[in-house]
C-alpha positions, 0 to 999 in steps of 0.5 A, a space after each residue: 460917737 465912737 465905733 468899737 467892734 468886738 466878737 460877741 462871746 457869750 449871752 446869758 438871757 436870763 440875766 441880761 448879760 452878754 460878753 464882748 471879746 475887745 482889743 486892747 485899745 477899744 477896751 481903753 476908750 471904753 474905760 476913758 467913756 466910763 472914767 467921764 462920769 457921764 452915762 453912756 449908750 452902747 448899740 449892739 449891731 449883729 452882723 449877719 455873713 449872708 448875703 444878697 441871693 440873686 433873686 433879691 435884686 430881681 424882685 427888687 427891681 421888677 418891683 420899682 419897675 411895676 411901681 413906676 409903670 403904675 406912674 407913667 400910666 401904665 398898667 398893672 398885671 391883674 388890669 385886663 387889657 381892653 
């Protein structure tokens, strides 16, 4: 398996189509894939510039945190304590 990258330049939903900005040398082993005769599969991954807000590892960890409290014979929050 190989790993291109390539800047996603247009998509045309109503034919299926999408346009890739590659470099050269990306476009050369595409082409060397293809001269092969053998069918290839392309993923497409889109990449999202957003990160991790600072709640998310909170949640997370307060999460695994009640989950593990559940194991060791903790309690849960709505358990009425006796």
């Amino acid at each position: 398996m190989t790993e291109l990258f390539a800047k996603l330049n247009k998509v045309d939903p109503n034919k299926g189509l999408i346009t890739l900005q590659l470099s050269t040398d990306d476009i050369n082993t595409l082409e060397k894939y293809h001269a092969s005769g053998q069918q290839q599969v392309v993923s497409l991954i889109a990449s999202d510039e957003n990160g991790v807000s600072a709640q998310q590892p909170k949640f997370a960890f307060a999460l695994l945190h009640d989950i593990w409290w559940s194991q060791v014979g903790g309690y849960w929050i709505e358990t009425p304590k006796r």
